[in-house]
PDB file of N, CA, C and O in Angstrom, chain B, residues numbered from 101:
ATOM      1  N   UNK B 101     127.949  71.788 132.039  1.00  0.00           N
ATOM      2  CA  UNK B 101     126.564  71.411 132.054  1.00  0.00           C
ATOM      3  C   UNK B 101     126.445  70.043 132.724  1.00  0.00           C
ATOM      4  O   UNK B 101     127.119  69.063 132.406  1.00  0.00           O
ATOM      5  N   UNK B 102     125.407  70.083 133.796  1.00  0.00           N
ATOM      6  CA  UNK B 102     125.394  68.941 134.324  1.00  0.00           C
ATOM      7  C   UNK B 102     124.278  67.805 133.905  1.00  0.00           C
ATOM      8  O   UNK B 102     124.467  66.620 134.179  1.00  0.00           O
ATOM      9  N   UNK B 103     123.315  68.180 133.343  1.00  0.00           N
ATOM     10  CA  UNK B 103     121.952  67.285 132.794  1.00  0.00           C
ATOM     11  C   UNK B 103     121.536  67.764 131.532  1.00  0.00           C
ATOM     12  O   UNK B 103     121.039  68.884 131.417  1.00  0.00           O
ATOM     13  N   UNK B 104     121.689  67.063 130.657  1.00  0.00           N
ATOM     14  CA  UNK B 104     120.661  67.881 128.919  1.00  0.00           C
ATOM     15  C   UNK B 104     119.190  67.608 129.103  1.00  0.00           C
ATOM     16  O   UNK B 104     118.720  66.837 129.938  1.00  0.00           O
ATOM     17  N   UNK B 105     118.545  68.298 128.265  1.00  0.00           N
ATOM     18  CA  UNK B 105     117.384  68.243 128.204  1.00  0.00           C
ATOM     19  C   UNK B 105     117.272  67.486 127.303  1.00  0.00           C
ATOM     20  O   UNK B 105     117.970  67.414 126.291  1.00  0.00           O
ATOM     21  N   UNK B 106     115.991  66.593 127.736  1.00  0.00           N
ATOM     22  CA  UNK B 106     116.173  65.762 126.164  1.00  0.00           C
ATOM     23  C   UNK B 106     114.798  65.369 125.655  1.00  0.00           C
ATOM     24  O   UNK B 106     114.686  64.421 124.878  1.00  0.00           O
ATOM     25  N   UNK B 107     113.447  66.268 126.186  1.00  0.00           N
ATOM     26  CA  UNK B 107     112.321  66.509 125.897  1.00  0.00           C
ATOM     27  C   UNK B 107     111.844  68.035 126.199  1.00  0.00           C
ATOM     28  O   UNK B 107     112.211  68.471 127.290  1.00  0.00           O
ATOM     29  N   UNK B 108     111.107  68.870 125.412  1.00  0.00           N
ATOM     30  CA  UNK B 108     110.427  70.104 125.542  1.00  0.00           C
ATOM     31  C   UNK B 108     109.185  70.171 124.707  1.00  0.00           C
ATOM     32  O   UNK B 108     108.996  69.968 123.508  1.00  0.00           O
ATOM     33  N   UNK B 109     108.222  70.590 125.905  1.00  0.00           N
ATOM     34  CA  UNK B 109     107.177  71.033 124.786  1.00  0.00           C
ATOM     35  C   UNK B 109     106.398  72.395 125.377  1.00  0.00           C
ATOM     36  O   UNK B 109     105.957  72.385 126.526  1.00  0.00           O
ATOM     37  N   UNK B 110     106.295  73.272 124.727  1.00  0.00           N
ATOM     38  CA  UNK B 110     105.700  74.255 125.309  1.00  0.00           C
ATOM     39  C   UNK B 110     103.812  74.503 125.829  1.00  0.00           C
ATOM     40  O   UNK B 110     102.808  74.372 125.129  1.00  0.00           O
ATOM     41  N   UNK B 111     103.918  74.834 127.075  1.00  0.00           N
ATOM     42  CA  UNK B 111     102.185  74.577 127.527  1.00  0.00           C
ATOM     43  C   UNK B 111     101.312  75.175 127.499  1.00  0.00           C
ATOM     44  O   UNK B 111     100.175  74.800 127.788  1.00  0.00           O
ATOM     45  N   UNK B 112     101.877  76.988 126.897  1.00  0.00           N
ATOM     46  CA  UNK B 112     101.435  78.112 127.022  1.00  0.00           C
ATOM     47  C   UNK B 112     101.453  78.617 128.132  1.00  0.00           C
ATOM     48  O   UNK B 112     101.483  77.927 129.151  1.00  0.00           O
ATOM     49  N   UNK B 113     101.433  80.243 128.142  1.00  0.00           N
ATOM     50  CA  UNK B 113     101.254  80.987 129.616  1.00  0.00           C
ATOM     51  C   UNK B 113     102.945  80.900 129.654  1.00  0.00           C
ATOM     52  O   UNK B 113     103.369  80.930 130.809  1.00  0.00           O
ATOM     53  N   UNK B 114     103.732  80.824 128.872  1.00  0.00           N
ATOM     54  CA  UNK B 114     105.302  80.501 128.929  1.00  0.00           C
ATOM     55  C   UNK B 114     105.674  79.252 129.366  1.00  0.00           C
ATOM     56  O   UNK B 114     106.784  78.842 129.028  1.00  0.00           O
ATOM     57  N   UNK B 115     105.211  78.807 129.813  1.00  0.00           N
ATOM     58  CA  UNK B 115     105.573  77.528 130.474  1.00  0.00           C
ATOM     59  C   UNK B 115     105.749  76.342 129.623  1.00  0.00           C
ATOM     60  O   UNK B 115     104.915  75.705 128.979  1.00  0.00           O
ATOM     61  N   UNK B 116     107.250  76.156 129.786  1.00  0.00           N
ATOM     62  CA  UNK B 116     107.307  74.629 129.280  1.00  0.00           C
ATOM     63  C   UNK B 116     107.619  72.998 130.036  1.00  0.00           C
ATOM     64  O   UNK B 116     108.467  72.811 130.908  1.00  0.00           O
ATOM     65  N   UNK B 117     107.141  72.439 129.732  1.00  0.00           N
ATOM     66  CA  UNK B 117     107.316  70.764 129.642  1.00  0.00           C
ATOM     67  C   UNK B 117     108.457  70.104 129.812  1.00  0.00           C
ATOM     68  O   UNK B 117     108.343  69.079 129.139  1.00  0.00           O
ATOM     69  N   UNK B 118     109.543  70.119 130.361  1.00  0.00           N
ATOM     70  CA  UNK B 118     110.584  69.545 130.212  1.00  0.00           C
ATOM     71  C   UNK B 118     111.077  67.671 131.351  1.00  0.00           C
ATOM     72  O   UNK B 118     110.750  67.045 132.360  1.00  0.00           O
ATOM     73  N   UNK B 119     111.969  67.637 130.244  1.00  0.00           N
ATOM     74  CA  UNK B 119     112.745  65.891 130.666  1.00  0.00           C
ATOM     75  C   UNK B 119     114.310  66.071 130.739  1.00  0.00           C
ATOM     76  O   UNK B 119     115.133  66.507 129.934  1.00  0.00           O
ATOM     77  N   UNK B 120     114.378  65.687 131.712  1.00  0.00           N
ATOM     78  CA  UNK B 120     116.490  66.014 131.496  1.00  0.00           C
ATOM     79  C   UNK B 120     116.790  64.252 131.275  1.00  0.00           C
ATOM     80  O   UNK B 120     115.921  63.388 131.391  1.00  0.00           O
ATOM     81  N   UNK B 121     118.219  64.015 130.940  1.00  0.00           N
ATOM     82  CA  UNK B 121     118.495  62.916 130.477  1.00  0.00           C
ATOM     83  C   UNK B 121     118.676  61.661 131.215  1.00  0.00           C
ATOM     84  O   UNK B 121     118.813  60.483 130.884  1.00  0.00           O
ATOM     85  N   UNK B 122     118.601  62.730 133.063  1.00  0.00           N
ATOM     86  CA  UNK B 122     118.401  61.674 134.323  1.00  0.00           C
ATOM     87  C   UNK B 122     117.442  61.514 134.863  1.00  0.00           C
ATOM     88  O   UNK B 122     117.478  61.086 136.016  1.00  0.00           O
ATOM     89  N   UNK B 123     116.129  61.821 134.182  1.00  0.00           N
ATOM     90  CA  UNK B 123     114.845  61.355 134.635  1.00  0.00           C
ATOM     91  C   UNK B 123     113.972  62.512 135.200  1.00  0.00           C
ATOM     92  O   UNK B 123     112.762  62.344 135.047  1.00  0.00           O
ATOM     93  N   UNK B 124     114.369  63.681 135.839  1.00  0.00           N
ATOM     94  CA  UNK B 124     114.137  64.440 136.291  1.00  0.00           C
ATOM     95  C   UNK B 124     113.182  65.169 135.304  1.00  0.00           C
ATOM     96  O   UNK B 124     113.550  65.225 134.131  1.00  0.00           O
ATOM     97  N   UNK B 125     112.133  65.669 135.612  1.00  0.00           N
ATOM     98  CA  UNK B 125     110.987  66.225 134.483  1.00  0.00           C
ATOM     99  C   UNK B 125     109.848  66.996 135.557  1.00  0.00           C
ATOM    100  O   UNK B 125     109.586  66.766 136.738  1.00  0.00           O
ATOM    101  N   UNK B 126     109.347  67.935 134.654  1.00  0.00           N
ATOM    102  CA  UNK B 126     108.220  69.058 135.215  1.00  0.00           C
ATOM    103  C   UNK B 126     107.962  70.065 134.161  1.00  0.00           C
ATOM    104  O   UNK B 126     108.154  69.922 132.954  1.00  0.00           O
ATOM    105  N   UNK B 127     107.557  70.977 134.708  1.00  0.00           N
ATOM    106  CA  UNK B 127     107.366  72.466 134.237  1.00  0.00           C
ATOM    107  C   UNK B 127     107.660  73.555 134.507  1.00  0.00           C
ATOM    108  O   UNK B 127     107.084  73.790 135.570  1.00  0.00           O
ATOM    109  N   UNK B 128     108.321  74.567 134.148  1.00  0.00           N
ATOM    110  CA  UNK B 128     108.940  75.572 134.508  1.00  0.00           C
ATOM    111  C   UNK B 128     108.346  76.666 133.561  1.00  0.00           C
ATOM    112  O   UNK B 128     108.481  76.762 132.341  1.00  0.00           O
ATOM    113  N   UNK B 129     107.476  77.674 134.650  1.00  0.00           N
ATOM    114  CA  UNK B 129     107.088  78.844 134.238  1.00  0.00           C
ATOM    115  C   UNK B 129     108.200  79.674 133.966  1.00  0.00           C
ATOM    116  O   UNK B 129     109.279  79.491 134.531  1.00  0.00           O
ATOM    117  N   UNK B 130     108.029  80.494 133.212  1.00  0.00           N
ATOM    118  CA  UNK B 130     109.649  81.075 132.378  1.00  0.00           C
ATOM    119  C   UNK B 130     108.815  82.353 132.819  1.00  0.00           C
ATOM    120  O   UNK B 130     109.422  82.858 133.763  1.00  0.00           O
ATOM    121  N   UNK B 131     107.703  83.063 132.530  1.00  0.00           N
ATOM    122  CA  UNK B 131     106.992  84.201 132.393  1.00  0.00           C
ATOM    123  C   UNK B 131     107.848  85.332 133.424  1.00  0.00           C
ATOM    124  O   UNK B 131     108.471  86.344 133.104  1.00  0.00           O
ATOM    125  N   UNK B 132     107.635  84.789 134.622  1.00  0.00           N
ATOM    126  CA  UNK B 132     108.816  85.965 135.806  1.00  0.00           C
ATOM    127  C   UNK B 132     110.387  86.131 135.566  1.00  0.00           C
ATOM    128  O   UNK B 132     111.269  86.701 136.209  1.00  0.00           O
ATOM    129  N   UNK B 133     110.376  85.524 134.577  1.00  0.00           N
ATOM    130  CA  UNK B 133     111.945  85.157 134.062  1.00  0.00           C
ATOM    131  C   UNK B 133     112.785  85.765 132.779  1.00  0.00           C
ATOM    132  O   UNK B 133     113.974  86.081 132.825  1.00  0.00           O
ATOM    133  N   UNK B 134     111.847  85.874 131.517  1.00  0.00           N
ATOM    134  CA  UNK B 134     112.016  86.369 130.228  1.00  0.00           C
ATOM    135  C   UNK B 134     112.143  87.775 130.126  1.00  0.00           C
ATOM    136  O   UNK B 134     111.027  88.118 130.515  1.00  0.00           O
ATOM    137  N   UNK B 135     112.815  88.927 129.838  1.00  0.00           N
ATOM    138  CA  UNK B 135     112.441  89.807 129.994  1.00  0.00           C
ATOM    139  C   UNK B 135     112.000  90.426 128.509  1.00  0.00           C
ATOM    140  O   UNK B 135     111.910  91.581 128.092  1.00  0.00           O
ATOM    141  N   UNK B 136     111.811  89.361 128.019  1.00  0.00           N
ATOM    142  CA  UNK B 136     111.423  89.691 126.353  1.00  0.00           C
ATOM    143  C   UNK B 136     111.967  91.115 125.617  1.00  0.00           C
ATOM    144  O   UNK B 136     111.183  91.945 125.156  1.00  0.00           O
ATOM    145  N   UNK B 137     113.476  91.266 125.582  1.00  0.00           N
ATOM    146  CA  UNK B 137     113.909  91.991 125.108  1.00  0.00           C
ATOM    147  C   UNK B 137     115.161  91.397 124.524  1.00  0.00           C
ATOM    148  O   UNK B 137     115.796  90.555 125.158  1.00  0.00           O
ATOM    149  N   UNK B 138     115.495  91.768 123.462  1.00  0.00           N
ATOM    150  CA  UNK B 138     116.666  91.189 122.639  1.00  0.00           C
ATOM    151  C   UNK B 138     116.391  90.150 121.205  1.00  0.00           C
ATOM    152  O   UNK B 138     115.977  90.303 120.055  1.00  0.00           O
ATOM    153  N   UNK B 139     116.963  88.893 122.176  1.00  0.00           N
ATOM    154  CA  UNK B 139     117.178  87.544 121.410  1.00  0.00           C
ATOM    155  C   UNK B 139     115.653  87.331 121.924  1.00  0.00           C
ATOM    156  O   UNK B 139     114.696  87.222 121.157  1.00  0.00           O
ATOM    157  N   UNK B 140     115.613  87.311 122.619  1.00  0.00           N
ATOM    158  CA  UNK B 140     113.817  86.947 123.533  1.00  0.00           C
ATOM    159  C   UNK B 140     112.467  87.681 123.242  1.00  0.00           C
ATOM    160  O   UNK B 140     111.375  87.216 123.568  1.00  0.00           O
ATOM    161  N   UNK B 141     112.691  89.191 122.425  1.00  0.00           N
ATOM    162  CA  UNK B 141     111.156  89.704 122.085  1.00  0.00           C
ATOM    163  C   UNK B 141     110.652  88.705 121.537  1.00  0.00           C
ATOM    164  O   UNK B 141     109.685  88.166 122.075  1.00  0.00           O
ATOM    165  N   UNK B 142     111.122  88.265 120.469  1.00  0.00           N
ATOM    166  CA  UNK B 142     110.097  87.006 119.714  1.00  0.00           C
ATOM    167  C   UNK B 142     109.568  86.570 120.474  1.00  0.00           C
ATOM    168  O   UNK B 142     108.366  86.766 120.293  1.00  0.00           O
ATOM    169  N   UNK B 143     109.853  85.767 121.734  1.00  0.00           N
ATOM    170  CA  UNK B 143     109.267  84.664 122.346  1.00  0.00           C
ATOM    171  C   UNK B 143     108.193  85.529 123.080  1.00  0.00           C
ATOM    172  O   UNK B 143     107.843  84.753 123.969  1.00  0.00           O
ATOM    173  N   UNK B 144     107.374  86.802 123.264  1.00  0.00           N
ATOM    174  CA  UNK B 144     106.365  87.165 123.591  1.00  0.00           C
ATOM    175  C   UNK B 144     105.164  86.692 123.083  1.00  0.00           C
ATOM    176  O   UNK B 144     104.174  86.494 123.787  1.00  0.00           O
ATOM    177  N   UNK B 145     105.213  86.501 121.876  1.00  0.00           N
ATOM    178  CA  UNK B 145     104.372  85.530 120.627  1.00  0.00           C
ATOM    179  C   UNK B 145     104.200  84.410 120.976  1.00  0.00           C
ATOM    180  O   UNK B 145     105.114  83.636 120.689  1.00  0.00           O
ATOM    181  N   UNK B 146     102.999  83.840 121.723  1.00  0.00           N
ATOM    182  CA  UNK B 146     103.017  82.495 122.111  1.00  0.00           C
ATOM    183  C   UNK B 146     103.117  81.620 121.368  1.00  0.00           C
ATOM    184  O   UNK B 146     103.307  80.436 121.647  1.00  0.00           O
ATOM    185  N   UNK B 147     102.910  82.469 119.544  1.00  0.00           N
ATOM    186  CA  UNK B 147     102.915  81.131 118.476  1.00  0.00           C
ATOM    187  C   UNK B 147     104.335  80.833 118.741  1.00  0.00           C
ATOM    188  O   UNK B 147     104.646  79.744 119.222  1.00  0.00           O
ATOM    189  N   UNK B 148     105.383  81.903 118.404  1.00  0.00           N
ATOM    190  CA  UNK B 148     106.480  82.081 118.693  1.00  0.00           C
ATOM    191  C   UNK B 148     106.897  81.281 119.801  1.00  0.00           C
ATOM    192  O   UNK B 148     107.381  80.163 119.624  1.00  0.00           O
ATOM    193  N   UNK B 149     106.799  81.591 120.496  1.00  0.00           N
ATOM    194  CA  UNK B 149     107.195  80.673 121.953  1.00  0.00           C
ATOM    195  C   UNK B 149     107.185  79.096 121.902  1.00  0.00           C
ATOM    196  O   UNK B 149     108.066  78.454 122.473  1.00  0.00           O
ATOM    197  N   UNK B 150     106.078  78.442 121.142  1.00  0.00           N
ATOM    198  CA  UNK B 150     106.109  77.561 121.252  1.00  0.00           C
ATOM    199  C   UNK B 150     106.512  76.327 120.146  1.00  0.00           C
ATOM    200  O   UNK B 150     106.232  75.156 119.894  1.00  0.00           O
ATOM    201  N   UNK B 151     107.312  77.365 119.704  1.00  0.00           N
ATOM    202  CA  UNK B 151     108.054  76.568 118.151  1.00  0.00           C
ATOM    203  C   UNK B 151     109.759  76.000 119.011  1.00  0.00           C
ATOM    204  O   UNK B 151     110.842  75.793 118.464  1.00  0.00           O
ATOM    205  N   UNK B 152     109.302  75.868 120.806  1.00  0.00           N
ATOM    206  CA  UNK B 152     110.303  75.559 121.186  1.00  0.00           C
ATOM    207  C   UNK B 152     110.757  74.035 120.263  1.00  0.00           C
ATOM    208  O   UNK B 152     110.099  73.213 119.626  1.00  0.00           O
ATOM    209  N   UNK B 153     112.146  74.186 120.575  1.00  0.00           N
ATOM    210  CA  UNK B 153     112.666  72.595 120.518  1.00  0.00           C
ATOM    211  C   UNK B 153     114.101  72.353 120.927  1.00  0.00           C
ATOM    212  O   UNK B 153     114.918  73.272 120.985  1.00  0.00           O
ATOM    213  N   UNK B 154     114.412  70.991 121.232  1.00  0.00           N
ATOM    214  CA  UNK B 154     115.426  70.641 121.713  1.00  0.00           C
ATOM    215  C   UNK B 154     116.566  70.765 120.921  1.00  0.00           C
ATOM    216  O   UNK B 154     116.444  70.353 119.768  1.00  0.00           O
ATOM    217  N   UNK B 155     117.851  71.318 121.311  1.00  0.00           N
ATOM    218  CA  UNK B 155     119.119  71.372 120.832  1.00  0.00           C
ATOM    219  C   UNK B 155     119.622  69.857 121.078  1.00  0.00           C
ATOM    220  O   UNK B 155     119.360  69.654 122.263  1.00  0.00           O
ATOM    221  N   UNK B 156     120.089  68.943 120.657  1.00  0.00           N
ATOM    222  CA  UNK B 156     120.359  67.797 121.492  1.00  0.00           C
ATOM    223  C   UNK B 156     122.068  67.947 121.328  1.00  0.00           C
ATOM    224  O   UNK B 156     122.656  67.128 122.034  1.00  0.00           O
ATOM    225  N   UNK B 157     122.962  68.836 120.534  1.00  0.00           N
ATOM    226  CA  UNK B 157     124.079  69.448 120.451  1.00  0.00           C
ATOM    227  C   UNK B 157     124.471  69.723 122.193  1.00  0.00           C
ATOM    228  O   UNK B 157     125.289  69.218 122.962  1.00  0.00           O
ATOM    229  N   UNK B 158     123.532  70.679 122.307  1.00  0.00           N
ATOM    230  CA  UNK B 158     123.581  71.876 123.299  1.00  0.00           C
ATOM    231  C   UNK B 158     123.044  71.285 124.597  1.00  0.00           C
ATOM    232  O   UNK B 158     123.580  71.630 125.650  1.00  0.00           O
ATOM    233  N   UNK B 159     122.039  70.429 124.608  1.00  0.00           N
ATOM    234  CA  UNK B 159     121.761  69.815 125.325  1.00  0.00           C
ATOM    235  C   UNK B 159     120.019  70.749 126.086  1.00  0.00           C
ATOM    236  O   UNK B 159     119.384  70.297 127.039  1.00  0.00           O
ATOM    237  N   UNK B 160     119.772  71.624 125.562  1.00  0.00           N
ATOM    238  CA  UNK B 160     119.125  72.593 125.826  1.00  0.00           C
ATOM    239  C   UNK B 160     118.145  73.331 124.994  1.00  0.00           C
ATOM    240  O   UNK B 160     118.475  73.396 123.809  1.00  0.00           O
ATOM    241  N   UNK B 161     116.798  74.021 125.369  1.00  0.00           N
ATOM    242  CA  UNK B 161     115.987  74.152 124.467  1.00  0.00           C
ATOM    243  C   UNK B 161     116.479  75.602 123.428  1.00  0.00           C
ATOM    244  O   UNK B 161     117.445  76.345 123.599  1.00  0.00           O
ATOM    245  N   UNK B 162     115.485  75.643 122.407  1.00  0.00           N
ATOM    246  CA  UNK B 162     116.254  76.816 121.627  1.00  0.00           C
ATOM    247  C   UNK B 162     114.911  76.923 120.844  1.00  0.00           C
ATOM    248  O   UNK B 162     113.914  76.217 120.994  1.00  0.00           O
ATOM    249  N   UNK B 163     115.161  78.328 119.664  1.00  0.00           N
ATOM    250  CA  UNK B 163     113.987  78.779 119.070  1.00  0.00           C
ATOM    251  C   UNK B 163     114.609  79.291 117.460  1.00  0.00           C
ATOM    252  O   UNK B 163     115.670  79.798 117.096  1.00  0.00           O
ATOM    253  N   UNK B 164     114.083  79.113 117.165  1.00  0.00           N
ATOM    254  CA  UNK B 164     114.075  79.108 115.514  1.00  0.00           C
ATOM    255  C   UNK B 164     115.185  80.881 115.511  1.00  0.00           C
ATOM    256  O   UNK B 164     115.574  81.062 114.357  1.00  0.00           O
ATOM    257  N   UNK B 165     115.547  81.731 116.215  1.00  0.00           N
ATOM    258  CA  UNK B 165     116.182  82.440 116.321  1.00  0.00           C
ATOM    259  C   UNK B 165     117.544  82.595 116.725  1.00  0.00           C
ATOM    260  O   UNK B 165     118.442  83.434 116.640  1.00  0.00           O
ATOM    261  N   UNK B 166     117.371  81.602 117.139  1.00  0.00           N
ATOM    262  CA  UNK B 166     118.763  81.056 117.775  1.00  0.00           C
ATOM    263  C   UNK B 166     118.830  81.396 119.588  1.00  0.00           C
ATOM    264  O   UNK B 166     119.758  81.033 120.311  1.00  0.00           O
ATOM    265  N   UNK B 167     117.912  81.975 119.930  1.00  0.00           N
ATOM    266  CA  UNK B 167     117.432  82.136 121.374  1.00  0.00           C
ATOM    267  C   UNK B 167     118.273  80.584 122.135  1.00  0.00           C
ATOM    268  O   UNK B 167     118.541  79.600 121.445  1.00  0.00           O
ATOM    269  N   UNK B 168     118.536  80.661 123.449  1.00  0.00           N
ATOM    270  CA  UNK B 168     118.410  79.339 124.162  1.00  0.00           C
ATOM    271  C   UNK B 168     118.467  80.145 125.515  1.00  0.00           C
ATOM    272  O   UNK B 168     118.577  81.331 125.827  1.00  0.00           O
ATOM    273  N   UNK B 169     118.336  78.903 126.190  1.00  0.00           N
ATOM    274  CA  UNK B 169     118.249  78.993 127.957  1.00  0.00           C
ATOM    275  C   UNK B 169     119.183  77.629 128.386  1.00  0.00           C
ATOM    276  O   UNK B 169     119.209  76.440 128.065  1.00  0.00           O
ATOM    277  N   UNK B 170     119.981  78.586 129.367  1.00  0.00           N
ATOM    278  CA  UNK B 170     120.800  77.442 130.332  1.00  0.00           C
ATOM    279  C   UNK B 170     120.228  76.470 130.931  1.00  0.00           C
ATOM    280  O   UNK B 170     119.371  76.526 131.813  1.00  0.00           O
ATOM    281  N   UNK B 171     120.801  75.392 130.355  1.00  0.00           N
ATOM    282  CA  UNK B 171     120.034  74.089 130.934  1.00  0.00           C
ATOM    283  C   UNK B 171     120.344  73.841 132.638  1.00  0.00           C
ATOM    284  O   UNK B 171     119.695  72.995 133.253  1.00  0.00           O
ATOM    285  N   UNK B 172     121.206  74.519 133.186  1.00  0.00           N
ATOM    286  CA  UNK B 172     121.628  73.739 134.249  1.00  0.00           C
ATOM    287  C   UNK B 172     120.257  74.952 135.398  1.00  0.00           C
ATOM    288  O   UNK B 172     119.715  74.632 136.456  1.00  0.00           O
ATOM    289  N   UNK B 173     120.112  76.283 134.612  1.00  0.00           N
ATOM    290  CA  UNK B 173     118.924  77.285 135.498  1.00  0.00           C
ATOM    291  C   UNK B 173     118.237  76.191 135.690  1.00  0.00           C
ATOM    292  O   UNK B 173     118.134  75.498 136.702  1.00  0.00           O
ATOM    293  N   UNK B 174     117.576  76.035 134.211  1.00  0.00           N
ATOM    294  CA  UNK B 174     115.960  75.182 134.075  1.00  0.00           C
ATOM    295  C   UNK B 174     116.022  74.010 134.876  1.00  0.00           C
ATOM    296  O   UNK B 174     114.934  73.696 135.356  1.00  0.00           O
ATOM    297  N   UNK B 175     117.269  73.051 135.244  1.00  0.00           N
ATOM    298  CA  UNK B 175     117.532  72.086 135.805  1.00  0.00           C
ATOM    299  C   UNK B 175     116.849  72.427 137.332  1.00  0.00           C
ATOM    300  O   UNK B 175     115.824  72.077 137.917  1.00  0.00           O
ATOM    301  N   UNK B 176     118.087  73.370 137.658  1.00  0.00           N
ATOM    302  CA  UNK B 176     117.470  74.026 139.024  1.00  0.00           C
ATOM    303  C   UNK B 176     116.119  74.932 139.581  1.00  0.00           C
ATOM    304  O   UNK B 176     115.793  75.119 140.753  1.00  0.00           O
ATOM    305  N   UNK B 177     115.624  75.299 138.655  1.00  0.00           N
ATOM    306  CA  UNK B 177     114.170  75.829 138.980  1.00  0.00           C
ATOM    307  C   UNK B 177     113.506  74.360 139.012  1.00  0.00           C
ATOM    308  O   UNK B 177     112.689  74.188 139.917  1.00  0.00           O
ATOM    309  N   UNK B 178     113.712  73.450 138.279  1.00  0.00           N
ATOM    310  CA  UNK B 178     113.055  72.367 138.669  1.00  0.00           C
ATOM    311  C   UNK B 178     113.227  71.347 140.123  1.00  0.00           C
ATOM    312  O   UNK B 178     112.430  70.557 140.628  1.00  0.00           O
ATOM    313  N   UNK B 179     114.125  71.607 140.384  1.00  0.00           N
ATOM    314  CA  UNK B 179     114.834  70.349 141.466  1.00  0.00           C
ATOM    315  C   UNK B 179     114.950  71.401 143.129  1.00  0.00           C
ATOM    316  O   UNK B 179     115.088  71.011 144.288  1.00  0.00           O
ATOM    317  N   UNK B 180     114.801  73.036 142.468  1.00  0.00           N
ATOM    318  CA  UNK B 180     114.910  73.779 143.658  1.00  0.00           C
ATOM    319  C   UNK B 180     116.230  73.920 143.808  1.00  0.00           C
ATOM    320  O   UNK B 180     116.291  74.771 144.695  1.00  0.00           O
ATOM    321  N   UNK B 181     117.331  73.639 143.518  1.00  0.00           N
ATOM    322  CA  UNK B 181     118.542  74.045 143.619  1.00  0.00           C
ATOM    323  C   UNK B 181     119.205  74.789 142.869  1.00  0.00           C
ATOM    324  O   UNK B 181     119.167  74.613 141.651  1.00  0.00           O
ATOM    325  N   UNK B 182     119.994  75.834 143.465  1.00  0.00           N
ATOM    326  CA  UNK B 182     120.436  76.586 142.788  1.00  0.00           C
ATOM    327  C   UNK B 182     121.436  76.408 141.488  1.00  0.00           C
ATOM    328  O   UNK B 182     122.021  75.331 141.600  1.00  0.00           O
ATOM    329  N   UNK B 183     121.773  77.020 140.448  1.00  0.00           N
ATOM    330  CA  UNK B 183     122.544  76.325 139.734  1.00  0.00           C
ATOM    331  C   UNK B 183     124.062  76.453 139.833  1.00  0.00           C
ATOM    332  O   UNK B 183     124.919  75.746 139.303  1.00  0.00           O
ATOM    333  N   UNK B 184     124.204  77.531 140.644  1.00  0.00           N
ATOM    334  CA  UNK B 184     126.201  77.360 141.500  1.00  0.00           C
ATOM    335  C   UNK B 184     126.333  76.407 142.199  1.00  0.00           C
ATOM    336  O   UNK B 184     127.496  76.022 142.318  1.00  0.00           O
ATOM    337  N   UNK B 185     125.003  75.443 143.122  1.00  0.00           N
ATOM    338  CA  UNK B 185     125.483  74.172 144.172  1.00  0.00           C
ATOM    339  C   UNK B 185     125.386  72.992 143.239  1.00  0.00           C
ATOM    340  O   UNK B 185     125.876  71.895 143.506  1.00  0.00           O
ATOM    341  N   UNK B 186     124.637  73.313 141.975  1.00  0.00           N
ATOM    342  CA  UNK B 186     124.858  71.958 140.918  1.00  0.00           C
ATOM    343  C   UNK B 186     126.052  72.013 140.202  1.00  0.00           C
ATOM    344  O   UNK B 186     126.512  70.950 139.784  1.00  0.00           O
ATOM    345  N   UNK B 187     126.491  72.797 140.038  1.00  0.00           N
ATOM    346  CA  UNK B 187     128.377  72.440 139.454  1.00  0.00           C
ATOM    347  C   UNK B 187     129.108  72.205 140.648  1.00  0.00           C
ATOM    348  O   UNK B 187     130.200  71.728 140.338  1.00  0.00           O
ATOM    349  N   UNK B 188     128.961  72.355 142.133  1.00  0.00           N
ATOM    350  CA  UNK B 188     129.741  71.586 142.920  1.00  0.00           C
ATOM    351  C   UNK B 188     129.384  70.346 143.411  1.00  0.00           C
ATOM    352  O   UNK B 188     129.944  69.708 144.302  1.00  0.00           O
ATOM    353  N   UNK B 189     128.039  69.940 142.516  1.00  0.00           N
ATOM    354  CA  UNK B 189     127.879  68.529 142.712  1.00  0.00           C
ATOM    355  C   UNK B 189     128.818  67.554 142.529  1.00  0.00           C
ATOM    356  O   UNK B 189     128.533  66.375 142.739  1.00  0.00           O
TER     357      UNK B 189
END
């Protein structure tokens, strides 16, 4: 893992709020992304969805289910880079 997250807040419409620990921050629509099946049906429930919060362990957000998302994706949907050219950073 190359950056933790170290702020989340969810905005609705899936989309959350995020801060990585190097300054880097935005929003990342998750909606084209989730396929809300599994660990993830819950998070169809926007109440649900938005009981996000930070792992600061993990470095990454998570849900009262134990759900999480790779911090280094969310990194890269934010910055536009993929997340295989950020581990050969």
């Amino acid at each position: 893992m190359l950056q933790d997250i170290v702020a989340a807040n969810a905005l609705g419409d899936y989309r959350l709020q995020l801060r990585f620990d190097d300054g880097v921050e935005g929003v990342v629509d998750l909606a084209p992304h989730l396929s809300f099946r599994g660990v993830f049906e819950p998070l169809r429930d926007p109440t649900y969805f938005a009981q996000v919060r930070v792992d600061r362990e993990l470095g990454t957000v998570t849900w009262p289910n134990g759900a999480d998302l790779d911090p280094d994706v969310l990194y890269g949907r934010l910055t536009g880079t993929p997340a295989g050219e950020l581990a050969r950073r």
